[in-house]
N, C-alpha and C positions, 0 to 999 in steps of 0.2 A: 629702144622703146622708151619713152620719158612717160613713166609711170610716177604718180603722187600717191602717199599715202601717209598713213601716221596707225601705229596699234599702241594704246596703253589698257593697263590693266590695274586693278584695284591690289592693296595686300588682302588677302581674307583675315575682317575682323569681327572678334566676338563676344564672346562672354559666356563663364562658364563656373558653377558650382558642384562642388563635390561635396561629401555627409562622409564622416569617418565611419564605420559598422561598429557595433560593440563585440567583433569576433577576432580573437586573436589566436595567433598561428605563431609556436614559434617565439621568435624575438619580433614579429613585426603585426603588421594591423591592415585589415580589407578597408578599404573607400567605395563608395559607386559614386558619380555625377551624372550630370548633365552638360550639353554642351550645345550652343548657338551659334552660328555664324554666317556672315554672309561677302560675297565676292563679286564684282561686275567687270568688265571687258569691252573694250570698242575697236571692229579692224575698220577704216576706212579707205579707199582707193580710188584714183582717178586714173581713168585710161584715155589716153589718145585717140580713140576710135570713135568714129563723129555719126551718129544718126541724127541729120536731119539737120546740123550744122551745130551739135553740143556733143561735147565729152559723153563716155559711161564712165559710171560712176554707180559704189554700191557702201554698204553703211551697215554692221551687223554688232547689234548689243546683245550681251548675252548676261546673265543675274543669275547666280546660283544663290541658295540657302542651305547650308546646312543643318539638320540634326542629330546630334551624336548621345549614347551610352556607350556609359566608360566605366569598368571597374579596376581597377588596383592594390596592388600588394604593396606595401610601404617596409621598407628593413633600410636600418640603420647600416648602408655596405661601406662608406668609406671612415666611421666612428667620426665627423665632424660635427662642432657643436653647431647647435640652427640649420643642420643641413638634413634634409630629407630626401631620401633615395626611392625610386616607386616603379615599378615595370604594372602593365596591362593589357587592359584588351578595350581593342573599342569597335563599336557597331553604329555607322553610319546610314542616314538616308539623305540623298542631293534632290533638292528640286531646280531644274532648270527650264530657264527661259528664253527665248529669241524672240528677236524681231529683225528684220529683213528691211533695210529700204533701197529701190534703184531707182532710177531713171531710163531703164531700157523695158524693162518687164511691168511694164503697172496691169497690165489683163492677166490675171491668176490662170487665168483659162489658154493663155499662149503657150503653143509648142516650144519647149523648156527652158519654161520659167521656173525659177531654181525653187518659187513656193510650194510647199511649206518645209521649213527645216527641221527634218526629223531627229530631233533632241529630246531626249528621254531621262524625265527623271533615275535617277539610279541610286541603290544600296553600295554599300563596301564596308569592309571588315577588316581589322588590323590590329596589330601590336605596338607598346610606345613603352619607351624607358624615357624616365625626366627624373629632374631633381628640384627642389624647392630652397632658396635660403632666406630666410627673417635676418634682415640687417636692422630693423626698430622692432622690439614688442612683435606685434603681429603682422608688421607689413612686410613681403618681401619679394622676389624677384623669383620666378622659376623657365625653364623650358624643357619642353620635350622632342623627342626625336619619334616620327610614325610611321605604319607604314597602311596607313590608312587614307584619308581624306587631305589630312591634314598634316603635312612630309615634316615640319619645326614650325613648332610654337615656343613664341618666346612672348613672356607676360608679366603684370606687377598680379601680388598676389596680398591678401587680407585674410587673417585669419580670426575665427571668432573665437 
């Protein structure tokens, strides 16, 4: 069967702020943030199968958004200086979207036409260990590991 196609996908990119608490625990210190992001997707494919003397062919985008709460524990676990060690929790919500386009099905109302595609916003809820290092003053490099929305982040980071 000589099927065309082509799928790319976005990296999820974001932007995100955390506030250190003034509560300490311990040797270490609570965070909460905030967290933004967003994600798109394209499958396209062409079929061999000819109505009416043209290929089918189908075309599906999809756009997530992320919203994330995030808090954190910060301790000092491997004693490195500029390094910050931090485990958490994070509380997501996804907004998703599609769009659908063919060339076989244009009547919504045709016996099974694949519209509409039922994609549904969703929550998720997860755990994340990262670490932070300041290689100038306050700039520096961090990532995390999740198991929430968002599976490794890796980012530059600014402190105030």
């Amino acid at each position: 069967m000589d099927v065309h196609y082509f799928s790319h996908q976005t990296a999820l990119t974001g932007f995100s702020a955390e506030l250190i608490l003034p509560i300490k625990m311990d040797l270490g210190y609570f965070s909460a943030g905030l967290i933004t992001g967003c994600r798109s997707a394209e499958n396209y494919h062409v079929y061999p199968i000819s109505k009416f003397g043209t290929y089918y062919y189908y075309d599906r985008f999809w756009n997530w958004v992320a919203f994330s709460f995030r808090g954190a524990y910060h301790y000092d676990l491997l004693e490195v200086r500029h390094l910050d060690t931090y485990v958490g929790a994070v509380m997501s919500y996804c907004t998703v979207k599609v769009s659908y386009v063919d060339n076989l099905y244009t009547d919504p109302n045709m016996r099974g036409n694949p519209y509409p595609l039922p994609f549904k916003n969703f929550t998720k809820n997860g755990l994340m260990v990262g670490a932070r290092y300041d290689f100038y003053k306050s700039f520096g490099v961090f990532g995390e590991a999740s198991t929430g929305i968002m599976y490794l982040t890796l980012g530059l980071s600014y402190r105030l």
